[in-house]
gemmi code that builds the backbone of each chain (N, CA, C; Angstrom):
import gemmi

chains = {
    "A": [
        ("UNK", (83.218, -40.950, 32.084), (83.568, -41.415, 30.731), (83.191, -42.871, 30.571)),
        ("UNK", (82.503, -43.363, 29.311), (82.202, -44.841, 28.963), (83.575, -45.388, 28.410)),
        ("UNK", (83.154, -46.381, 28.154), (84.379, -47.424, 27.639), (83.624, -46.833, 26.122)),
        ("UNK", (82.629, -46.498, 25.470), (82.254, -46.431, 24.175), (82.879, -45.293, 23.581)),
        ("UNK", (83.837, -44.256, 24.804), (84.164, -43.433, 23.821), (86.086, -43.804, 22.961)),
        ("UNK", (86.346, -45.086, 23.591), (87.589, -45.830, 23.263), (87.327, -46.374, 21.999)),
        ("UNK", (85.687, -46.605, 21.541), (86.249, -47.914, 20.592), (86.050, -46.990, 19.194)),
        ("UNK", (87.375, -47.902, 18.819), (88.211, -47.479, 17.423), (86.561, -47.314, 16.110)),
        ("UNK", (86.464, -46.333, 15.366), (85.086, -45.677, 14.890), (85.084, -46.075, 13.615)),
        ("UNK", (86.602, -46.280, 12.982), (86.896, -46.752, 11.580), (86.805, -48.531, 11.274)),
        ("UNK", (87.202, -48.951, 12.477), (86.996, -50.728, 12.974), (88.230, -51.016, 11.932)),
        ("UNK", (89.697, -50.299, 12.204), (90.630, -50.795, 11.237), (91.358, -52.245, 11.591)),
        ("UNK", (91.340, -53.137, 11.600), (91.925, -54.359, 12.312), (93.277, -53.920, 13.649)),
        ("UNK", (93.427, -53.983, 14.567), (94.020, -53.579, 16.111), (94.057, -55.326, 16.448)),
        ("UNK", (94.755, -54.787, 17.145), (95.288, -56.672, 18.172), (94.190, -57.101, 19.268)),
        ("UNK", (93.638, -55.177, 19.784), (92.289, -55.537, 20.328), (91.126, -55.532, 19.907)),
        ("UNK", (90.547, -55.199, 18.860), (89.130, -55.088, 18.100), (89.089, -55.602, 17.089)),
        ("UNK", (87.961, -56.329, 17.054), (87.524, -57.004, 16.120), (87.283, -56.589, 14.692)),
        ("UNK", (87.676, -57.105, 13.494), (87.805, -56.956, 12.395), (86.264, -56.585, 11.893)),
        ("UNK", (85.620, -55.417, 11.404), (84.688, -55.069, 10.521), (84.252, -55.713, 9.865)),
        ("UNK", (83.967, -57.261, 9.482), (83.538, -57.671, 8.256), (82.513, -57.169, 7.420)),
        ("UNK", (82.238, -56.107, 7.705), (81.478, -55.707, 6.517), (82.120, -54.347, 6.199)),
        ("UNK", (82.575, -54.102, 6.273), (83.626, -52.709, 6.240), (84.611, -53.314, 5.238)),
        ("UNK", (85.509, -54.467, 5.612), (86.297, -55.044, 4.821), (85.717, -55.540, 3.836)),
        ("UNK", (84.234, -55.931, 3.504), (83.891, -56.055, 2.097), (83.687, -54.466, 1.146)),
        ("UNK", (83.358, -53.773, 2.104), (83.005, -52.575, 0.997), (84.243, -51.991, 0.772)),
        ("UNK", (85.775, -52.208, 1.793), (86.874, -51.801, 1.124), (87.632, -52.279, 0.133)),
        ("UNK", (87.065, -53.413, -0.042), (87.804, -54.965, -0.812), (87.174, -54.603, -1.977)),
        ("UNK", (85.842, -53.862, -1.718), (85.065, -53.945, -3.111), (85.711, -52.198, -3.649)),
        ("UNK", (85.991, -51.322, -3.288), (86.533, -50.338, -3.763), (87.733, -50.053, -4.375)),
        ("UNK", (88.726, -50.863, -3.408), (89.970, -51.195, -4.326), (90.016, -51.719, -4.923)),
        ("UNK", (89.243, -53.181, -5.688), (88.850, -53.718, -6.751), (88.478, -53.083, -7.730)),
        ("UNK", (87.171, -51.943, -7.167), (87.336, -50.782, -8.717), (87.990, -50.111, -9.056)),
        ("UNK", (89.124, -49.373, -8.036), (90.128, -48.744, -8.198), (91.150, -49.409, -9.140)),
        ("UNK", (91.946, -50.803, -8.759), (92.143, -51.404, -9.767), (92.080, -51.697, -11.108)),
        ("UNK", (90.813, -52.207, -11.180), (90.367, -52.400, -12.675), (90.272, -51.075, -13.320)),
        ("UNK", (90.191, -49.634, -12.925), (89.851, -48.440, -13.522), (90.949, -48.142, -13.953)),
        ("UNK", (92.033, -47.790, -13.197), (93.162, -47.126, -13.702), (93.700, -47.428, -15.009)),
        ("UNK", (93.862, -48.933, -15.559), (94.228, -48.567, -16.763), (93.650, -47.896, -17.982)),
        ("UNK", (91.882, -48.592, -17.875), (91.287, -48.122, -19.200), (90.894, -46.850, -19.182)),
        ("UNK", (91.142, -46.134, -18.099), (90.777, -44.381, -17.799), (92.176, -43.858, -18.336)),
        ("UNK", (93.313, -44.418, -17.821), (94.566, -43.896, -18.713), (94.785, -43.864, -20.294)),
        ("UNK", (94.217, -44.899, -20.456), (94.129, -45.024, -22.269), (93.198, -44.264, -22.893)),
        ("UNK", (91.933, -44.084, -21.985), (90.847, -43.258, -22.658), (91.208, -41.633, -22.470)),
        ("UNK", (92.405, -41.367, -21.541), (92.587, -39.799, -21.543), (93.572, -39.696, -22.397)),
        ("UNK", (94.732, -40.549, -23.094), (95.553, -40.623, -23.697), (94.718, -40.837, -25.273)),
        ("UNK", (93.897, -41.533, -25.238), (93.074, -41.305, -27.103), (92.257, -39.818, -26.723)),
        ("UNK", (91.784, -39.673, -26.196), (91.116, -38.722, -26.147), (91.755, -37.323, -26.418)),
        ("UNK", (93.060, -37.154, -25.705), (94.201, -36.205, -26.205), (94.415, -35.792, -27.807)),
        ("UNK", (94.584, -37.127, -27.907), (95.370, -37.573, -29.422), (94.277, -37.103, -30.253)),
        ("UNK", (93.162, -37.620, -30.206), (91.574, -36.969, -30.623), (91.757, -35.522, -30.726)),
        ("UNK", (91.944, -35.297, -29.743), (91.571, -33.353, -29.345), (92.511, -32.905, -30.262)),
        ("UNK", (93.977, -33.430, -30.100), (95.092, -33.029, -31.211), (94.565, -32.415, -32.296)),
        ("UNK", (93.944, -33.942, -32.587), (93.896, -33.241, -34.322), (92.089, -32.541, -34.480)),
        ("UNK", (91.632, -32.684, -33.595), (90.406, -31.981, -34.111), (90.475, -30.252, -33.432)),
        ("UNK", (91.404, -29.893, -32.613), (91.432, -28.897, -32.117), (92.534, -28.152, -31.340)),
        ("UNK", (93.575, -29.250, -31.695), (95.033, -28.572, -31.799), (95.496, -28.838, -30.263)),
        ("UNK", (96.524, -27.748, -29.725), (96.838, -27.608, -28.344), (95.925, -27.225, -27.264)),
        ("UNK", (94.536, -26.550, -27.959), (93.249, -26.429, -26.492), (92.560, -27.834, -26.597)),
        ("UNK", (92.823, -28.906, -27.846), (92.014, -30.276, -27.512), (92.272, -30.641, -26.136)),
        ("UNK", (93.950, -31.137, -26.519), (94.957, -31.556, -25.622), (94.497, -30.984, -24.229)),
        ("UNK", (94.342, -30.082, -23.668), (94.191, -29.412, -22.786), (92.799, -29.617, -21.946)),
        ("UNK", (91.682, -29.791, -23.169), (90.822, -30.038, -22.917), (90.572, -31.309, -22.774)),
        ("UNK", (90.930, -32.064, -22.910), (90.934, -33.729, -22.897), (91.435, -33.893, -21.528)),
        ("UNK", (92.945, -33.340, -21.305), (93.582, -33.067, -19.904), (92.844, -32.995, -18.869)),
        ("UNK", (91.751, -32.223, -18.982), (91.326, -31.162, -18.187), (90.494, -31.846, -17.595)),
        ("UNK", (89.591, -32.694, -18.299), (88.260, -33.271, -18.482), (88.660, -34.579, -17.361)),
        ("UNK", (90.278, -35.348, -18.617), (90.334, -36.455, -17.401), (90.816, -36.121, -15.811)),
        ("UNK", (90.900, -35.206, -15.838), (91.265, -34.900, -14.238), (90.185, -34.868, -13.158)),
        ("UNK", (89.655, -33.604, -13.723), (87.983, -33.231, -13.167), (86.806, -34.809, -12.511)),
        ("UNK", (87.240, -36.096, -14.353), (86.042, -37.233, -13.865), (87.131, -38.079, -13.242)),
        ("UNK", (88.456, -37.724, -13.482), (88.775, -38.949, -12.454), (88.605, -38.637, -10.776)),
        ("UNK", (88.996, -37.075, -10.912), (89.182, -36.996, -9.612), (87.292, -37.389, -8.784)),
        ("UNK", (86.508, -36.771, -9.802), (85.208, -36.903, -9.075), (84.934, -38.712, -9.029)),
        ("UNK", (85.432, -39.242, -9.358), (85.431, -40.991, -9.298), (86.064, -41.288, -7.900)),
        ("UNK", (87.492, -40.812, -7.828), (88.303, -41.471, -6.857), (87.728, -41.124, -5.407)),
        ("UNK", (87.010, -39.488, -5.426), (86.270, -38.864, -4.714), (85.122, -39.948, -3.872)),
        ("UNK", (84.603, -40.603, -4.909), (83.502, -41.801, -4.897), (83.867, -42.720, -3.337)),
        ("UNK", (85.529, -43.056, -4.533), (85.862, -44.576, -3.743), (86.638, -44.423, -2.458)),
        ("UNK", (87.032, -42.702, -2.527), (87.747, -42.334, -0.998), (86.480, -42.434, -0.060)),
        ("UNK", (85.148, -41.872, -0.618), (83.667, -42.212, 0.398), (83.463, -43.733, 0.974)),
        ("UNK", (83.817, -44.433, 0.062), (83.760, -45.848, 0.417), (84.437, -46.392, 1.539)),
        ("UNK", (85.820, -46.065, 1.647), (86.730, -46.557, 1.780), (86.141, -45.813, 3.575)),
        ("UNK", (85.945, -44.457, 3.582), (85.637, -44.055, 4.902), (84.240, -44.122, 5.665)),
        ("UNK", (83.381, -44.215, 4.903), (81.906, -44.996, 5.094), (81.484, -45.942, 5.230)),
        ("UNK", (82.797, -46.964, 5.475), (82.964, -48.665, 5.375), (81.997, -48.910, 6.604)),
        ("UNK", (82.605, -48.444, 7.833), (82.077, -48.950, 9.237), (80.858, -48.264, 9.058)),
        ("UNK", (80.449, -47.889, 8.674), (79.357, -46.483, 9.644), (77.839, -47.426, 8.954)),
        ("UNK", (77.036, -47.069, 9.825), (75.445, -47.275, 9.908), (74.646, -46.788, 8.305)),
        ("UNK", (74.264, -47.516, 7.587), (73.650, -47.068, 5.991), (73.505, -45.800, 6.617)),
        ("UNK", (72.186, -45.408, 7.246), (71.979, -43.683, 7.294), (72.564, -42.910, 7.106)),
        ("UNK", (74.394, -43.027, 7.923), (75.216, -42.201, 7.512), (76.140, -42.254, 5.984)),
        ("UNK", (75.839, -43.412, 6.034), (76.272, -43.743, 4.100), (75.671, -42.836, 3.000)),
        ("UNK", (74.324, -43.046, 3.553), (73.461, -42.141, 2.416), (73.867, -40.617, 2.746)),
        ("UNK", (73.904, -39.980, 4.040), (74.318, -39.102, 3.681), (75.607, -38.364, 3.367)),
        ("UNK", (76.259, -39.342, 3.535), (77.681, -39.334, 3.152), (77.664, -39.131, 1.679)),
        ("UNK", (77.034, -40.184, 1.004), (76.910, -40.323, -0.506), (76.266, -39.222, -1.293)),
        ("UNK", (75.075, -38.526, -0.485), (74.457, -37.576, -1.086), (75.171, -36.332, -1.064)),
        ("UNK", (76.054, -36.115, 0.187), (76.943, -35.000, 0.049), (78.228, -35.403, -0.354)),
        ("UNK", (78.982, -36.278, -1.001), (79.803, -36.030, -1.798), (79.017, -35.922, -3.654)),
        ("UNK", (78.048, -36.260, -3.407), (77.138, -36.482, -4.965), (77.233, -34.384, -5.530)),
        ("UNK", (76.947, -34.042, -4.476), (76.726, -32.303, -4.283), (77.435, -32.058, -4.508)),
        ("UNK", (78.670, -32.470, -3.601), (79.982, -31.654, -3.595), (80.606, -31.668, -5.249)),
        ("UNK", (80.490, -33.194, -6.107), (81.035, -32.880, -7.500), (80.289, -32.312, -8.194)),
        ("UNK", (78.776, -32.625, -8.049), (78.059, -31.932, -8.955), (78.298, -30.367, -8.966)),
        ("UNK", (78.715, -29.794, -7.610), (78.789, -28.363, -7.328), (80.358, -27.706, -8.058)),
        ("UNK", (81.589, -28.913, -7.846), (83.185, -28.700, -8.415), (82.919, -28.716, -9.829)),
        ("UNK", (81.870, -29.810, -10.498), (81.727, -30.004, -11.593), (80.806, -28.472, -12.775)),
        ("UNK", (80.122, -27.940, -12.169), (79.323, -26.549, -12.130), (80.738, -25.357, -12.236)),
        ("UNK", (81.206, -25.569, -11.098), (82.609, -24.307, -10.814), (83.477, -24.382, -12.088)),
        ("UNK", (83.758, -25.862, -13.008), (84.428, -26.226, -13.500), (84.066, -25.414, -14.664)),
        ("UNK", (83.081, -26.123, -15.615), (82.851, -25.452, -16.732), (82.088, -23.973, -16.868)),
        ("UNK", (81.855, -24.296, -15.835), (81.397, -21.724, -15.812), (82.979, -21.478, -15.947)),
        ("UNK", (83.948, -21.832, -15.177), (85.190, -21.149, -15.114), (85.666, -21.100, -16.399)),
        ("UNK", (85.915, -22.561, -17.216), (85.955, -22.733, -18.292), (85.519, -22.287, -19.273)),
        ("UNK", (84.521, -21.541, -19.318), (83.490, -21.027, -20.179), (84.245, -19.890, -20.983)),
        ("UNK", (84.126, -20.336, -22.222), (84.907, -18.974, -22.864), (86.665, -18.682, -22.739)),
        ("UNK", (87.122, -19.722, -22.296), (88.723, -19.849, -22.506), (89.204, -19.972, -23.223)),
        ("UNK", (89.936, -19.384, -24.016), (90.712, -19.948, -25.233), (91.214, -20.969, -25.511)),
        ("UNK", (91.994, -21.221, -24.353), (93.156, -22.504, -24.104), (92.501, -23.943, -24.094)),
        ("UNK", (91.425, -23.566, -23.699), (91.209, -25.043, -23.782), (89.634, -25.209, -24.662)),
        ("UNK", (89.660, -26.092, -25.414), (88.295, -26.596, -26.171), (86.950, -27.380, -25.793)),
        ("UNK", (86.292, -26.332, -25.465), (85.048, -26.930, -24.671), (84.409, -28.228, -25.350)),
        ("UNK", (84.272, -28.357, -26.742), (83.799, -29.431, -27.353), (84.464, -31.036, -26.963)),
        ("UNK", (85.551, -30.607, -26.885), (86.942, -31.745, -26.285), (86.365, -31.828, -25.131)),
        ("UNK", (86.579, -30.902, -24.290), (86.074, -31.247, -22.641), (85.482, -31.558, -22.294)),
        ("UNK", (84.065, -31.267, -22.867), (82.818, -31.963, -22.859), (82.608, -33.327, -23.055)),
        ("UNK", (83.198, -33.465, -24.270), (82.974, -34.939, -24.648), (84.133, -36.157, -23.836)),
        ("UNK", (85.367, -35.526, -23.802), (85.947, -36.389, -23.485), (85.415, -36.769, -21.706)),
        ("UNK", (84.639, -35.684, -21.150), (84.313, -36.268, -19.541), (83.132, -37.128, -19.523)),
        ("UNK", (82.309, -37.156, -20.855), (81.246, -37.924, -20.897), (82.016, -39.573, -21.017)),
        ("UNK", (83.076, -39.741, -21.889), (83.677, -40.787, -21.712), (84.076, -40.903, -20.752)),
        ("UNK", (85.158, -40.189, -19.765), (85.875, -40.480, -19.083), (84.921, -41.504, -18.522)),
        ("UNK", (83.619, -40.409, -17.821), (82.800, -40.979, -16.729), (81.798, -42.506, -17.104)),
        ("UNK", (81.894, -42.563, -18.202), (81.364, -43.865, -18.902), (82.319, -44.793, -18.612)),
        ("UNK", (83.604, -44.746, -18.867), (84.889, -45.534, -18.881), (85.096, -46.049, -17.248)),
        ("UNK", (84.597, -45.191, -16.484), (84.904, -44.849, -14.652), (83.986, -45.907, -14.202)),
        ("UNK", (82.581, -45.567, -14.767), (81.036, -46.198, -14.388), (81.149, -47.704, -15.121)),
        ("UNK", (81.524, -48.572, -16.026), (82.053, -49.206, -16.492), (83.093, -50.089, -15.878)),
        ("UNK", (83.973, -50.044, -15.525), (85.094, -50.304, -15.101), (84.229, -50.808, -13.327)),
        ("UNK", (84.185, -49.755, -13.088), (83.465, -50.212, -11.975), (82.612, -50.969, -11.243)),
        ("UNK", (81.720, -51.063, -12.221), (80.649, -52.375, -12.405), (81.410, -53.037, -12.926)),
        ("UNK", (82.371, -53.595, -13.760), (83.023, -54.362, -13.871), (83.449, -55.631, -12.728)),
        ("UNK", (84.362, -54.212, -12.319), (85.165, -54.381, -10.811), (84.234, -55.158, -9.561)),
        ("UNK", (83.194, -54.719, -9.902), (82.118, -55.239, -8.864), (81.524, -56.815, -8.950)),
        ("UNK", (81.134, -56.917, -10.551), (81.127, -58.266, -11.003), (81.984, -59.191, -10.774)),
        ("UNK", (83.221, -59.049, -11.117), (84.709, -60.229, -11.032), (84.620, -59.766, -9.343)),
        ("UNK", (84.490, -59.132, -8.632), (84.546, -59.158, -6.878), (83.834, -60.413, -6.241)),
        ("UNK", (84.554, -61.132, -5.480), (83.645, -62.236, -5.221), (83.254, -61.761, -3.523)),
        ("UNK", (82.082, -61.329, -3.694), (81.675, -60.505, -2.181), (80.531, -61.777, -1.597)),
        ("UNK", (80.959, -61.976, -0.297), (79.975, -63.206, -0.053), (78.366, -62.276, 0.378)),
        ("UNK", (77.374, -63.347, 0.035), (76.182, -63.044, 0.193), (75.766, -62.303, 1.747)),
        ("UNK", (76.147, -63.137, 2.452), (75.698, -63.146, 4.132), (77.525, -63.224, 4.975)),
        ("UNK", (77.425, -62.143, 5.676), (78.730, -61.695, 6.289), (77.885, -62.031, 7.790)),
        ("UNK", (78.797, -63.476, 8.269), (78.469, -63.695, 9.991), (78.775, -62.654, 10.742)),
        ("UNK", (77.847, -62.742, 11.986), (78.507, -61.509, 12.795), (79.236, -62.151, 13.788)),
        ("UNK", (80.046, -60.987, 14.081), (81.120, -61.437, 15.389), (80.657, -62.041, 16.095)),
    ],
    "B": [
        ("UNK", (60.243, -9.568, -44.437), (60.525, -11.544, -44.363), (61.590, -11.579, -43.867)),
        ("UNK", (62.450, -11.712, -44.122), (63.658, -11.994, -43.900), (64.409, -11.349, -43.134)),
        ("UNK", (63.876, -10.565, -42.512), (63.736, -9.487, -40.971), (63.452, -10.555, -40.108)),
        ("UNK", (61.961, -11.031, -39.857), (61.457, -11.573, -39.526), (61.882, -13.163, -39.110)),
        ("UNK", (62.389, -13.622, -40.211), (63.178, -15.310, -40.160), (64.533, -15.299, -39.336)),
        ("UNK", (65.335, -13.857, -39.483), (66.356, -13.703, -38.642), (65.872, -13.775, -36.819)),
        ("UNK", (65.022, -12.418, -37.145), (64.217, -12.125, -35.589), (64.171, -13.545, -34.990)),
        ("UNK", (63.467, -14.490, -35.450), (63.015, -15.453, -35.142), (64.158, -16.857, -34.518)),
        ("UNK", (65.416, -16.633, -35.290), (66.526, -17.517, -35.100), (66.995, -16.456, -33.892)),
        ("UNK", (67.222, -15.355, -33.553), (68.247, -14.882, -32.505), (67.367, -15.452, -31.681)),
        ("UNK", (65.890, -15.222, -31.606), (65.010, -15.476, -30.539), (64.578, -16.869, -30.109)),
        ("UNK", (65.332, -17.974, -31.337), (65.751, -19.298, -30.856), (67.055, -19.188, -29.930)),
        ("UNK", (67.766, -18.946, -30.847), (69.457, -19.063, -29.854), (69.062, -18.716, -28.551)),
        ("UNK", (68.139, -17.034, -27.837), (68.391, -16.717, -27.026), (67.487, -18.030, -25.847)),
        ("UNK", (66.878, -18.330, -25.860), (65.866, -19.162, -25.351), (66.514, -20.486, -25.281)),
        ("UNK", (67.580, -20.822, -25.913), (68.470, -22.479, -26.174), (69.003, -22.601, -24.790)),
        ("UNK", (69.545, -21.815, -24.019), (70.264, -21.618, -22.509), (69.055, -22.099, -21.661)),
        ("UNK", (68.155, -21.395, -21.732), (66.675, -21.573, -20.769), (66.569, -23.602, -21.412)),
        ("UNK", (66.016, -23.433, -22.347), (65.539, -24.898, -22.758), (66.752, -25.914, -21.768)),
        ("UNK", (67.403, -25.594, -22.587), (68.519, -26.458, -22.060), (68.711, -26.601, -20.465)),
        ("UNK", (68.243, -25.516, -19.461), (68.671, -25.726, -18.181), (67.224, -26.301, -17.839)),
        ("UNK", (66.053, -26.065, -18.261), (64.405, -26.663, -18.005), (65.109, -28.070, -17.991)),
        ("UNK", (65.209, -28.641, -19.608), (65.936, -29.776, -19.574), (66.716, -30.771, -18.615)),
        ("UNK", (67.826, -29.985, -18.261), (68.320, -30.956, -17.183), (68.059, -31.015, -16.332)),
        ("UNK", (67.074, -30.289, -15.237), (66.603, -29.757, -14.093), (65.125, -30.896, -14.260)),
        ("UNK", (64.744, -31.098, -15.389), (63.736, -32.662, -15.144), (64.829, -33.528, -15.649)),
        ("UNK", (65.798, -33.438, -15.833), (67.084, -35.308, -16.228), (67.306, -35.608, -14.650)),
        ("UNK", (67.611, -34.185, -14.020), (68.368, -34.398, -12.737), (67.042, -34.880, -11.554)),
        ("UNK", (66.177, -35.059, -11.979), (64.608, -35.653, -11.124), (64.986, -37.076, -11.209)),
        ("UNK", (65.142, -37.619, -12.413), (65.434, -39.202, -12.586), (66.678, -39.601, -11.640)),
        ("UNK", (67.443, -38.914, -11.118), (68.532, -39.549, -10.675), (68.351, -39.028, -8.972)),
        ("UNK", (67.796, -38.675, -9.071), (67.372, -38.172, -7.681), (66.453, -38.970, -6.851)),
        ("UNK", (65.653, -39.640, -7.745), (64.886, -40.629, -7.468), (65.437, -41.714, -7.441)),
        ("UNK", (66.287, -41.585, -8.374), (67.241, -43.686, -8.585), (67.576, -43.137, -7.055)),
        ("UNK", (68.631, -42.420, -6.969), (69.379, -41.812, -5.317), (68.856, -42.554, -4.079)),
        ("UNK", (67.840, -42.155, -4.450), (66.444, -42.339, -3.310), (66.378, -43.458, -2.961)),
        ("UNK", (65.999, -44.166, -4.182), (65.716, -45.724, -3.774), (66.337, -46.751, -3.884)),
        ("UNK", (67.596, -46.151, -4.638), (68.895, -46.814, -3.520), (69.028, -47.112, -2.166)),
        ("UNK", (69.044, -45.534, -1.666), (69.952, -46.414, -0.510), (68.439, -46.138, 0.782)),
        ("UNK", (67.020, -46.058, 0.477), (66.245, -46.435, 1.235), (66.150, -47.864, 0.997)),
        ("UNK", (66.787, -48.200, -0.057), (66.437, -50.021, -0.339), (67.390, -50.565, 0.585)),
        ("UNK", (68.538, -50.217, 0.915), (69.468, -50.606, 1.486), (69.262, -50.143, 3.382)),
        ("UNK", (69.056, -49.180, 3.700), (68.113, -48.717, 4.998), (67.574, -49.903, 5.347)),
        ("UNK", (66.342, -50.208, 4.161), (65.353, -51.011, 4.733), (66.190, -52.522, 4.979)),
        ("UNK", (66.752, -53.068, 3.551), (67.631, -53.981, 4.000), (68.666, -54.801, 4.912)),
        ("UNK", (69.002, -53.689, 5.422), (69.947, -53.491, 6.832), (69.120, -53.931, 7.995)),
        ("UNK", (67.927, -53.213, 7.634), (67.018, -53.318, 9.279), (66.587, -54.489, 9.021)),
        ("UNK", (66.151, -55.092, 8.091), (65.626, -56.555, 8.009), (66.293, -57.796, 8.167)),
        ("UNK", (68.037, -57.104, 7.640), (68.682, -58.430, 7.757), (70.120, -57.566, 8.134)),
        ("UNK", (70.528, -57.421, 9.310), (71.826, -56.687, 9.396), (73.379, -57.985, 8.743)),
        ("UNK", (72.776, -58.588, 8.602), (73.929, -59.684, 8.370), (75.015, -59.197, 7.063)),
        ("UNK", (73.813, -58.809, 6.085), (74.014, -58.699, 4.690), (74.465, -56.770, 4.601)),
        ("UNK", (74.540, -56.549, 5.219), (75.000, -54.766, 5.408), (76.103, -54.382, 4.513)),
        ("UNK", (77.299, -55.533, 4.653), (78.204, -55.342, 3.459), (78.128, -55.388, 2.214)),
        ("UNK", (77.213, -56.567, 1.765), (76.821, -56.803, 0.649), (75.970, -56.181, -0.193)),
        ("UNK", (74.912, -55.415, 0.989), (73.987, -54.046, 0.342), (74.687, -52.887, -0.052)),
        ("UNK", (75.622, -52.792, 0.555), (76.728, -51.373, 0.789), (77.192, -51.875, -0.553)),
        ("UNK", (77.838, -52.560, -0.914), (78.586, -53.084, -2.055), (77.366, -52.604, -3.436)),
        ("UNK", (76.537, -53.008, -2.890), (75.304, -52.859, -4.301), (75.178, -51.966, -4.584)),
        ("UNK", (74.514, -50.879, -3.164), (73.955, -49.504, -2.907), (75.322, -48.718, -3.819)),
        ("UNK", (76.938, -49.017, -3.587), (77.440, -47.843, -4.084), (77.876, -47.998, -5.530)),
        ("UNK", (77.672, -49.567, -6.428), (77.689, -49.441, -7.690), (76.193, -48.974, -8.252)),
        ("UNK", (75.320, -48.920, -7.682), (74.076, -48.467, -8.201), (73.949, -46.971, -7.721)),
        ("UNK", (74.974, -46.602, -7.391), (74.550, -45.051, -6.921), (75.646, -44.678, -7.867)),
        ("UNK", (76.946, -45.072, -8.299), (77.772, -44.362, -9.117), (76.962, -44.625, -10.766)),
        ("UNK", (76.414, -45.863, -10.664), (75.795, -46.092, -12.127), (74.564, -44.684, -12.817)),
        ("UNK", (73.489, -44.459, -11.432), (72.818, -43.724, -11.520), (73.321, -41.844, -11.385)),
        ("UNK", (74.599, -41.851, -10.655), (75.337, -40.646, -10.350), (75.940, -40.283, -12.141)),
        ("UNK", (76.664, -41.068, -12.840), (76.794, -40.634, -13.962), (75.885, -39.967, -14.982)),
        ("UNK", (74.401, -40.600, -14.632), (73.610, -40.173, -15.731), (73.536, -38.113, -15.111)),
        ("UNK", (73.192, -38.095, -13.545), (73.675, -36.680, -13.639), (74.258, -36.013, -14.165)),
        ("UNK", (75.673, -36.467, -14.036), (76.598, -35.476, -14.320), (76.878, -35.574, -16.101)),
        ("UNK", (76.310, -36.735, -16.639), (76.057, -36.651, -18.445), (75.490, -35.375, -18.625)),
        ("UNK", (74.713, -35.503, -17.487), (73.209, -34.164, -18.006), (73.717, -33.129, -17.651)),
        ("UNK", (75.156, -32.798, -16.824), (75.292, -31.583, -16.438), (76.230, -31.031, -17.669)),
        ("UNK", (76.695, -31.829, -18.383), (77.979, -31.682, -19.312), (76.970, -31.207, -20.991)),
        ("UNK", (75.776, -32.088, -21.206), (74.955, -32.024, -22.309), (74.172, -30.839, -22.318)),
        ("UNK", (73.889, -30.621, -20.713), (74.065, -28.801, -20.631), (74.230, -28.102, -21.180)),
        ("UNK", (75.835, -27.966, -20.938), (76.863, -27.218, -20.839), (76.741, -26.988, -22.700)),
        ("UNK", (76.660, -28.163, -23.387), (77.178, -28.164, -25.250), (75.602, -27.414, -25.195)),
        ("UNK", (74.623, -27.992, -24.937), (73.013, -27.763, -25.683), (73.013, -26.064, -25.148)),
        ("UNK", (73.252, -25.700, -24.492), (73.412, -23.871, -23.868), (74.372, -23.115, -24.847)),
        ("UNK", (75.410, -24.062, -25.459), (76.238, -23.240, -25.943), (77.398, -22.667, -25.338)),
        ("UNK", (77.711, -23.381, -24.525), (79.172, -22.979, -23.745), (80.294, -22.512, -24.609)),
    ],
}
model = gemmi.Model(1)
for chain_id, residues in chains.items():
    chain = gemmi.Chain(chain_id)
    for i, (resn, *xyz) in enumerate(residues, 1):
        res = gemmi.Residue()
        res.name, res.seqid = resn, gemmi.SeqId(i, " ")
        for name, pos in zip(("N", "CA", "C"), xyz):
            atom = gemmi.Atom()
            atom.name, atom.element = name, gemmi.Element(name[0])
            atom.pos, atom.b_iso = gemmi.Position(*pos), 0.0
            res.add_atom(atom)
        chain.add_residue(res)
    model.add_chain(chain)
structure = gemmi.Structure()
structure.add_model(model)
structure.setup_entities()
């Protein structure tokens, strides 16, 4: 057995291993978007409701519901990748990134076939309100990224 | 005539599903490519300068969610242009 199969793979700060600095920027930079998102994604599923209300009754509502769940969850999906792709080598980033990219595009597919033809809920609502959501998500985020003060050049240990 | 002008609208509607999936199937090329040269920009970046790895990572994943939305726009504009 090496000593390489001891060392900690996530690089979470320990009393014995050295702190990730570049791990801790891409987590610093995720909870920063996480932050800044949550409120204006709450307000935009809450007008968006209110919207659906009156243009399509109790399946708006539902559909507005539905919609913000689906883009938030495929967002948070994003920043849980981040958060665990911190340490790891770009190569495995990208493919980290490309298979969670699949995985929503594929939940996102399951979503509206299932949906398709439901009564209960209003596809026109659902539709539209996830095009916002995900505008509101993508937004916010770049936001989040801008006000982040991430230094240029991270020394190495 | 007017056989004919009908014929002609079902045989739009039926063909709107097809258009519409041709459609996003070249939207979803553009983002596949942004994808791409993302995070080979960041690959290459890394190997040139490992210093900056965080700071590419930081870039690479607002430019991959920026370019990831226009997908999933196209999967939803789909969904209305098909007629869901």
């Amino acid at each position: 057995m090496s000593d390489d199969a001891d060392t900690p793979v996530d690089d979470k700060p320990t009393d014995d291993a050295p702190v990730n600095e570049h791990a801790r920027v891409v987590r610093a930079l995720a909870d920063a978007m996480l932050r800044m998102s949550v409120l204006p994604v709450a307000i935009t599923v809450v007008v968006a409701a209110i919207a659906g209300y009156f243009a399509a009754g109790v399946p708006g509502v539902a559909g507005a519901v539905t919609a913000g769940m689906v883009a938030s969850g495929a967002s948070l999906f994003t920043l849980w990748l981040m958060h665990r792709t911190a340490g790891m080598a770009s190569m495995f980033v990208l493919g980290a990134s490309m298979g969670g990219f699949l995985i929503k595009m594929f939940a996102l597919l399951v979503t509206m076939m299932a949906l398709r033809g439901v009564e209960a809920v209003d596809a026109m609502t659902l539709a539209l309100t996830f095009i916002a959501m995900v505008l509101v998500w993508a937004t916010s985020e770049a936001v989040a990224f801008r006000r982040t003060k991430v230094p240029t050049i991270v020394p190495g240990r | 005539m007017s056989n004919i002008v009908l014929a002609q609208a079902a045989e739009a509607a039926n063909i709107n599903a097809g258009l519409a999936a041709i459609g996003y199937g070249l939207g979803a090329i553009g983002a596949a490519i942004g994808v791409g040269l993302i995070w080979a920009a960041v690959i290459n970046g890394t190997a040139r300068q490992p210093e900056a790895q965080g700071q590419l990572q930081g870039i690479a994943w607002i430019s991959f969610v920026l370019v990831e939305v226009l997908a999933l726009i196209g999967l939803v504009v789909y969904f209305i242009a098909s007629g869901a």
